[in-house]
C-alpha positions in Angstrom: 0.0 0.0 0.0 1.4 3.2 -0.7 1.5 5.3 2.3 1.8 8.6 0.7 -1.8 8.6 -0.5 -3.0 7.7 3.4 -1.8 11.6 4.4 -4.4 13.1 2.5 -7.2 11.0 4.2 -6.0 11.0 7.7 -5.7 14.9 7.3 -9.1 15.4 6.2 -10.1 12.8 9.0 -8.1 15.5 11.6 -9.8 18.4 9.8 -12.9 17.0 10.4 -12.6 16.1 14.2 -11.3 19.6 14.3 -14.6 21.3 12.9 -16.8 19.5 15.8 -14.7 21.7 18.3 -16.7 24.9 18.3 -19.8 23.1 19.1 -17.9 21.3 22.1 -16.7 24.8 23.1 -19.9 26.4 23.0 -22.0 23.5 24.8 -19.3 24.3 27.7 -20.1 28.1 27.0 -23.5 28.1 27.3 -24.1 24.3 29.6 -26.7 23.7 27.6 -28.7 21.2 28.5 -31.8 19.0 27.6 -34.2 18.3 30.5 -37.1 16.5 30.4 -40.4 16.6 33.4 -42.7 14.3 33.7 -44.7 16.9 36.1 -46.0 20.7 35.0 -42.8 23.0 37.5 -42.8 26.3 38.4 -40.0 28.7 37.3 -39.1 32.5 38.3 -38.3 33.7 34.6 -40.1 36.2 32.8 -40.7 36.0 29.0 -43.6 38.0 27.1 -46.2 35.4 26.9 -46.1 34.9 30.7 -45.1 31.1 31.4 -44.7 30.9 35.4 -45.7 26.9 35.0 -43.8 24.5 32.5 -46.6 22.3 31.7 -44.3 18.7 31.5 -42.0 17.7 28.6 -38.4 18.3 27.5 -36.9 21.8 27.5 -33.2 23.4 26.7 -31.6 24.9 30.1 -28.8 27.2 28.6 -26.7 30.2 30.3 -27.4 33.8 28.5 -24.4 34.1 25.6 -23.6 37.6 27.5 -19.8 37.5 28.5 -20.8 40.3 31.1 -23.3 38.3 33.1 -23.3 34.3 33.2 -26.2 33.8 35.5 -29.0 34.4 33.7 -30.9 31.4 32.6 -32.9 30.7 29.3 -35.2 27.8 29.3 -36.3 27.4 25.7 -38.8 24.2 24.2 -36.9 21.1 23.0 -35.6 22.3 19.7 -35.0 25.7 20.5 -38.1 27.7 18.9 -39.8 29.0 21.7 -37.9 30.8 24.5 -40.2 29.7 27.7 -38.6 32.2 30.3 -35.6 34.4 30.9 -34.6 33.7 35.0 -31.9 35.8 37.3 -29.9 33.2 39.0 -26.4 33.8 41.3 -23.8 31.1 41.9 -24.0 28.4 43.9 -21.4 26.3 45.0 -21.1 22.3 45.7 -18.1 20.4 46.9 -18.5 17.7 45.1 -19.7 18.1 41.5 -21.2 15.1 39.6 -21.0 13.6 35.9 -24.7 14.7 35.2 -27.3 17.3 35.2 -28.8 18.0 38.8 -31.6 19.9 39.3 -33.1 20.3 42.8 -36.7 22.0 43.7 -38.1 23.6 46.4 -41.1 22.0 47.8 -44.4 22.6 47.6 -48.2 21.6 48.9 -49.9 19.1 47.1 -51.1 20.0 44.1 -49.0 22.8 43.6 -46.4 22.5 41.0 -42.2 21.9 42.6 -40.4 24.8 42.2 -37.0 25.4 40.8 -34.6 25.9 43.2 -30.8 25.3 41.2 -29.1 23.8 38.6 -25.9 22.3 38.3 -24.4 21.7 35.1 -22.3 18.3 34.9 -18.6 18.5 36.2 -18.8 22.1 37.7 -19.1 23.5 41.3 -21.1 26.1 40.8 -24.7 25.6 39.9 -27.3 28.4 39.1 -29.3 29.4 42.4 -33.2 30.8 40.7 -34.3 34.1 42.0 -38.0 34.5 42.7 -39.9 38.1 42.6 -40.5 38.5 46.4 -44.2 37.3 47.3 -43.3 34.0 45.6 -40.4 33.9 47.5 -41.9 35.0 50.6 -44.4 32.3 49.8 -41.8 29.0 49.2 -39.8 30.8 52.5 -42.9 29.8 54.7 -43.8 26.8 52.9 -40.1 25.0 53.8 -38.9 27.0 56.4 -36.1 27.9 54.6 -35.0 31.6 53.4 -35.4 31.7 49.4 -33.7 34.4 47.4 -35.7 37.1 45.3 -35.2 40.3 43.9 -37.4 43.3 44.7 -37.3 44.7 40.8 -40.7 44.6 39.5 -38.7 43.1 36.0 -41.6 44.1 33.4 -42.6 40.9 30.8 -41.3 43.2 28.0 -38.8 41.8 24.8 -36.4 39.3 26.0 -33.6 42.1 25.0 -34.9 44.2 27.5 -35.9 41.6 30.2 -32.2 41.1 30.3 -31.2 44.5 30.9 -34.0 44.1 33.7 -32.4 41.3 34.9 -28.5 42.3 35.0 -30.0 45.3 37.0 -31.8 43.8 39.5 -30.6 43.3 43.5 -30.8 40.0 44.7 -32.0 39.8 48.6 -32.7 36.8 50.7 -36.2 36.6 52.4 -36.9 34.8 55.5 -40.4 32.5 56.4 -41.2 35.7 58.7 -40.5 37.8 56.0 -37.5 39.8 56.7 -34.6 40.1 54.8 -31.4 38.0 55.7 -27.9 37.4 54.5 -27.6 35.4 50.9 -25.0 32.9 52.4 -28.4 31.1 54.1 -29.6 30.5 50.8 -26.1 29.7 49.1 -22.8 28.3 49.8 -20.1 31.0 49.3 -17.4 29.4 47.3 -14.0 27.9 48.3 -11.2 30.5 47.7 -8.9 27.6 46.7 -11.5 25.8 44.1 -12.7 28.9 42.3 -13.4 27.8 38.9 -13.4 30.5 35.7 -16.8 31.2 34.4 -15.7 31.6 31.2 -13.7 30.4 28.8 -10.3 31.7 27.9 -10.9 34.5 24.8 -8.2 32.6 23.1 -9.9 28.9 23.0 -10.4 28.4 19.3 -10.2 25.4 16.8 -7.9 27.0 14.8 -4.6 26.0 16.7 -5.7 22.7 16.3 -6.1 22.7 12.8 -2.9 24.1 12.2 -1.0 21.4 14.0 -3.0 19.1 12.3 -2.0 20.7 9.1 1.9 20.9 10.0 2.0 17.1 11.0 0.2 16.2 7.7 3.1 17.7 5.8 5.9 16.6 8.1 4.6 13.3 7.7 4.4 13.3 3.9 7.8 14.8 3.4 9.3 12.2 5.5 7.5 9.2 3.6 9.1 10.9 0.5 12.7 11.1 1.8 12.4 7.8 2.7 11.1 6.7 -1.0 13.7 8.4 -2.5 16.7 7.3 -0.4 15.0 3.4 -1.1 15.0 4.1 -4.5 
C-alpha cells in the first residue's frame, strides 16, 4: 500500500474532528442542557407570553451568551423555537460536583407545582441558584422553612432584550419564612477561595490552533514518507 496517499485521508479525518470543536466549546459556553419533566414546575423567569408553570415535557436549560453576566438562565422548548422564560440566578457552590445534570426543587403543597430551586451543570461546582420576585419567594420561604432568594425589581414581561437589561440590573436579597430580609450565604454556599473555577472560557480557545497542527503534521509526515522513497530508491 502506498503510504503517501493515506496523508491526504488522515488529514481530512483530523480536519474534520477539528470542525466539531466549536460546538464542544460552545455547549461548555453556554451548559446547555436538555431536560425532560414528567410533572407541570414552576420557574421564576419572565418572558412576554407569561409562562410561570412548564406544563411537563423536554426543555433546553442554557446560560445567557452575555460574557458580562453568566447567571441568567434561558429555558427554551426542546428544539429551541420557543424561549419559555428568561430567570436571574447567582452562583452556587457544591463540593462535590457530579458527571450529570442536577436539578433540585423547592417543595411545595400538594397540588401545587415543585419549584426550581438550582441547577448544576455536569462536572462544575457552581450551579445556578433561581431568583424569585418576592411574594413567591416569601411564599416558598414559609412553605419550607427555609430563606429563598428574590429580587425586589418589578422586572416588566417586555422583549427578552430588555428583560435582560432588567435582569442584569436587578438586586438579589434573601427573604426569611417571617419575611424579613437576611444574609444570601443562608440561601447559598459562598465558594471555596482555593477551588474557584473561571466562568468563562479563555478568549483565546479556538479550533484554529488545532487545525494548524494538524495541518503541520500532515506535511511533516508526507515529506518524511518521500525522503524515505527516495533514499529506497
Amino acid at each position: 500500500m502506498n503510504l503517501l496517499k493515506v496523508i491526504p485521508t488522515v488529514f481530512c479525518a483530523a480536519l474534520m474532528g477539528a470542525a466539531f470543536l466549536p460546538n464542544l466549546q460552545a455547549d461548555q459556553w453556554n451548559q446547555k442542557t436538555v431536560v425532560t419533566f414528567s410533572e407541570p414546575v414552576q420557574t421564576p423567569g419572565v418572558h412576554v407570553e407569561g409562562w410561570a408553570v412548564l406544563p411537563a415535557g423536554t426543555y433546553v436549560f442554557k446560560l445567557l451568551n452575555s460574557p458580562s453576566d453568566r447567571h441568567i438562565v434561558q429555558i427554551f422548548n426542546q428544539d429551541e423555537t420557543t424561549l419559555y422564560a428568561t430567570a436571574l440566578a447567582i452562583p452556587n457552590y457544591r463540593l462535590q460536583p457530579t458527571g450529570k445534570t442536577v436539578i433540585t426543587f423547592w417543595e411545595t403543597p400538594p397540588g401545587v407545582p415543585a419549584a426550581l430551586r438550582a441547577w448544576f451543570y455536569p462536572g462544575n461546582n457552581f450551579g445556578q441558584e433561581f431568583v424569585y420576585p418576592k411574594q413567591t419567594a416569601l411564599t416558598l420561604a414559609k412553605q419550607t422553612n427555609t430563606p429563598v432568594l428574590y429580587t425586589p425589581a418589578a422586572i416588566a414581561p417586555e422583549e427578552p432584550v430588555a428583560v435582560v437589561a432588567q435582569l442584569k440590573a436587578a438586586p438579589v436579597q434573601a427573604v426569611s419564612p417571617a419575611g424579613e430580609d437576611v444574609e444570601i450565604a443562608q440561601v447559598v454556599t459562598p465558594p471555596a477561595a482555593t477551588s474557584a473555577l473561571p466562568e468563562s472560557l479563555p478568549k483565546t480557545a479556538s479550533s484554529m490552533p488545532l487545525i494548524g497542527l494538524f495541518g503541520l503534521l500532515a506535511l511533516g509526515a508526507a515529506g518524511t514518507l518521500k525522503f524515505i522513497r527516495v533514499r529506497a530508491l
